[in-house]
C-alpha positions in Angstrom: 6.4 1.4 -10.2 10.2 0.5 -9.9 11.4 -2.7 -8.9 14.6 -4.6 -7.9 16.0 -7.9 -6.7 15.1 -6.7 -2.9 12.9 -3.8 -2.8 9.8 -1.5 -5.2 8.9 1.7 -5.2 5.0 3.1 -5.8 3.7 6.4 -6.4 0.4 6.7 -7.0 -1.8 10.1 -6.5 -5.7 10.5 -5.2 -8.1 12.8 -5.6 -8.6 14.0 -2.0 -5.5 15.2 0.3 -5.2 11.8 2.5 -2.6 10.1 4.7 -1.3 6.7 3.3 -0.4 3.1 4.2 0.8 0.5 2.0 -0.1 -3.2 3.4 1.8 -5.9 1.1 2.8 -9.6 1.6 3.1 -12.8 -0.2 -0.2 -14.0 0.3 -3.7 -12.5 -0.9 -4.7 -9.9 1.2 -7.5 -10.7 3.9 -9.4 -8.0 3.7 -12.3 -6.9 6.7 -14.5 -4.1 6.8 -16.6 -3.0 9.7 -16.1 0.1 11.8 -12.8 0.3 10.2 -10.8 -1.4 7.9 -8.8 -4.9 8.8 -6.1 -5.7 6.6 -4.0 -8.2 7.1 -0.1 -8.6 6.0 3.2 -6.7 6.1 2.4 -2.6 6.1 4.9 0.4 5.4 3.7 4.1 6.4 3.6 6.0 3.0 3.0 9.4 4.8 0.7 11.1 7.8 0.4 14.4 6.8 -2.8 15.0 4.2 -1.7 15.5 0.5 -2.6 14.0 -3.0 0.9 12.9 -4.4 2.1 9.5 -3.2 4.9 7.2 -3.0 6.5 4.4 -0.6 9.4 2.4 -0.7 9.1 -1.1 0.2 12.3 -2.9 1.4 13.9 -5.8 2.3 11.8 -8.2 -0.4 12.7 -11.7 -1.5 14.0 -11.6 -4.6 11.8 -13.7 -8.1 8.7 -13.0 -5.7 5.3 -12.4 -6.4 3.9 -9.9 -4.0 0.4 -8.2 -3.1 -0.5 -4.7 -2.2 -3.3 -2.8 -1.4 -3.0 1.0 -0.8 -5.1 2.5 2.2 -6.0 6.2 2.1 -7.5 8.2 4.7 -8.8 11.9 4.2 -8.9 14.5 6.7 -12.7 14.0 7.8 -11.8 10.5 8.4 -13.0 8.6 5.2 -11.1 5.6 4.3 -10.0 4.2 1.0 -8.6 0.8 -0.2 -7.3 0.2 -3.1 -8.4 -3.5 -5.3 -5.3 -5.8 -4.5 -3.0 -5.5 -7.4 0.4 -7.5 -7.8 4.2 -7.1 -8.5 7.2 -9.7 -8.8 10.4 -8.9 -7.6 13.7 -9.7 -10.0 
C-alpha cells in the first residue's frame, strides 16, 4: 500500500479472476449480508472485467486520517467476497 497527505493506493491479488470494489470511510464499516452484500461508506470501482491482479487509487482523503477499507470481489459465476476491515492513516 502507498500512502500520501490526500490519497492511497492498494493492490492486492485473489485467487479467482473477479471484478473489484473498494468501500472505505472514516467510520467502521457496517457490514450486511443477505441476498447480497450491504456495505456501507465511500466506494471506488477497482475494475469490472474478471482478473486476479488488483489495485485502486483512492483520492481526495483528509490528510493525519485514519481510514477503513474493505475489498469486495466478485467472480464470474457470481460469488462474492469481502475482505475483514483493515485500516490505514493518511500523512
Amino acid at each position: 500500500m502507498l500512502v500520501s497527505n490526500t490519497s492511497a493506493t492498494l493492490n492486492w491479488n485473489t485467487n479467482e479472476n473477479s471484478s473489484a470494489v473498494v468501500y472505505y470511510g472514516t467510520s467502521y464499516p457496517s457490514l450486511t449480508e443477505g441476498a447480497n452484500v450491504t456495505i456501507g461508506g465511500s466506494s471506488t470501482l477497482a475494475h469490472t472485467d474478471l482478473r486476479s491482479s488488483h489495485s485502486a487509487v483512492l483520492s481526495a482523503l483528509n490528510s493525519n486520517t485514519m481510514y477503513y477499507y474493505v475489498l469486495y470481489v466478485r467472480d464470474g459465476q457470481g460469488n462474492e467476497s469481502v475482505s475483514w476491515p483493515a485500516t490505514f492513516r493518511t500523512n
